[in-house]
C-alpha positions as CSV (number, residue, x, y, z in Angstrom):
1,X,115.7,106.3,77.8
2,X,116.0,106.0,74.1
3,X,113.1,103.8,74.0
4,X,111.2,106.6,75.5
5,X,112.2,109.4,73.1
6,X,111.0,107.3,70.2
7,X,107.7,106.5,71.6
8,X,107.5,110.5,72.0
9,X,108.7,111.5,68.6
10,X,106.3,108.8,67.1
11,X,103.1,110.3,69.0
12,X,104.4,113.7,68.2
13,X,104.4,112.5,64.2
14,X,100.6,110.9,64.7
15,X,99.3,113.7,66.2
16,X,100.6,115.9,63.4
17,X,99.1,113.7,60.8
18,X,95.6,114.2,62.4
19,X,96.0,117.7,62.8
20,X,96.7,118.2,59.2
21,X,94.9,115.5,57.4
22,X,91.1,115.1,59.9
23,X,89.3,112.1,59.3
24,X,86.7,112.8,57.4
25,X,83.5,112.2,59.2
26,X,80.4,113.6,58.6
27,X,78.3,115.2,61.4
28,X,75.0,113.4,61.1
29,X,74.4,110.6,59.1
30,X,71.5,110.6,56.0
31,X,68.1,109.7,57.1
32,X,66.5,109.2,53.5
33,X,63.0,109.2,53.1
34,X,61.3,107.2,50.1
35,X,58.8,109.5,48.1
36,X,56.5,107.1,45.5
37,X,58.8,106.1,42.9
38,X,57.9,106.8,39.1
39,X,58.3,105.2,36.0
40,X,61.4,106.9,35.4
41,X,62.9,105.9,39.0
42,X,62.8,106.7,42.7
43,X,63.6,109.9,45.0
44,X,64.5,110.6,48.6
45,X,65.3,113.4,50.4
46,X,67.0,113.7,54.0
47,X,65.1,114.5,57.1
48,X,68.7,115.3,58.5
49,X,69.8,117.9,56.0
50,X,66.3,120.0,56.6
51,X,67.2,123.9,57.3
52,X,65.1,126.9,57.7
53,X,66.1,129.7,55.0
54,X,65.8,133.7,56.1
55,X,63.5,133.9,53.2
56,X,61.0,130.8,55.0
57,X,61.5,129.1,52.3
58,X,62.8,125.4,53.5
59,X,66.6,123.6,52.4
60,X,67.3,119.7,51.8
61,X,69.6,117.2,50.5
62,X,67.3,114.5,47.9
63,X,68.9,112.3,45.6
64,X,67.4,110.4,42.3
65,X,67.9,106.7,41.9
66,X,67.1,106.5,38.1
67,X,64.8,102.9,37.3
68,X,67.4,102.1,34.8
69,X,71.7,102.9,35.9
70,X,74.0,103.5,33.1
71,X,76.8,106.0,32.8
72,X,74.8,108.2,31.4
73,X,71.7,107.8,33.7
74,X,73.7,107.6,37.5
75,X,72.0,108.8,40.7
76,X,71.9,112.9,40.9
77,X,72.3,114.8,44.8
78,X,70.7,118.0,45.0
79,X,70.9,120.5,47.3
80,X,67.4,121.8,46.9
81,X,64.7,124.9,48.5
82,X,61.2,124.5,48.9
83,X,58.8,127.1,48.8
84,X,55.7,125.4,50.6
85,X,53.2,128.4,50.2
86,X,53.9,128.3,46.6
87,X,54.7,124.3,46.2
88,X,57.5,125.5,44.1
89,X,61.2,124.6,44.1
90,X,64.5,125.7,42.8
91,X,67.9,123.3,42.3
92,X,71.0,125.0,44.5
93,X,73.5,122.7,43.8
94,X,74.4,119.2,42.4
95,X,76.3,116.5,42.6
96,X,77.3,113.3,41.2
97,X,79.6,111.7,44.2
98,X,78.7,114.4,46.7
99,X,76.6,117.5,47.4
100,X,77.2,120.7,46.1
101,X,80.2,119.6,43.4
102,X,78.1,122.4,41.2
103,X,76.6,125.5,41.9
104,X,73.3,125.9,40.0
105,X,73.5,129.6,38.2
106,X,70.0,129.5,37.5
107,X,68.2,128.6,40.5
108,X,65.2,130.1,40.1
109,X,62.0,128.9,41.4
110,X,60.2,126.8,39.3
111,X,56.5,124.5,39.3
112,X,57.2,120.9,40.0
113,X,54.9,121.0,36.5
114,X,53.2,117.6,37.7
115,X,56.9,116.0,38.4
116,X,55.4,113.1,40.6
117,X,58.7,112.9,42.4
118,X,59.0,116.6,43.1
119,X,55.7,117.1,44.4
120,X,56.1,114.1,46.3
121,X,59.1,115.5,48.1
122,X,57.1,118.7,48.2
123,X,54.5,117.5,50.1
124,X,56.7,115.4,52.8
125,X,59.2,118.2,53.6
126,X,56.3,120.8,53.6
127,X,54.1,118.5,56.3
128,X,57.6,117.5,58.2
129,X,58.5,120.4,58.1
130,X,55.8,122.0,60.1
């Protein structure tokens, strides 16, 4: 009898524990796909982040592996929107451990301005994409 009210008050204690501190799991994992690297290093952006925004324009996750790691120079996550009429871009967010950790203020679009890397990432999402 005891033995059975302490097997109940312990499951009653785990099941609190996952109700108030969840595992956390993401929902999908990263597919990243390699655009061709640069002299200053290498980007990739996730087919499994892609979204469709109201204004057409198209969201992902990408993240730059500098050629060269120091603290300084670490890998960068963005959260960033493609315009593929206009191959232009803007930066939402980044990151440092994980996506979104800062809000870009001044997200406005800009030219990729020859950025091999950008129009890189450009090009695949915009083809993907369609």
């Amino acid at each position: 009898m005891k033995l059975n009210i302490i097997k109940n008050v312990c499951l009653g204690y785990l099941a609190l524990i996952f109700i108030f501190y969840p595992l956390k799991i993401d929902a999908l994992s990263h597919a990243w796909v390699a655009v061709p690297k640069s002299q200053f290093g290498e980007q990739l952006w996730d087919k499994n982040s892609i979204e469709k925004n109201q204004d057409g324009s198209i969201r992902i996750f990408s993240k730059f592996i500098p050629t060269s790691k120091t603290e300084i120079t670490q890998e960068i996550l963005y959260t960033m929107d493609i315009d593929c009429s206009k191959k232009s871009f803007r930066d939402i967010a980044i990151g440092a451990k994980e996506f979104n950790e800062f809000k870009n203020k001044d997200s406005e679009w800009k030219d990729p301005n020859g950025d091999k890397l950008i129009l890189g990432i450009i090009h695949q999402v915009c083809t993907f994409g369609k």
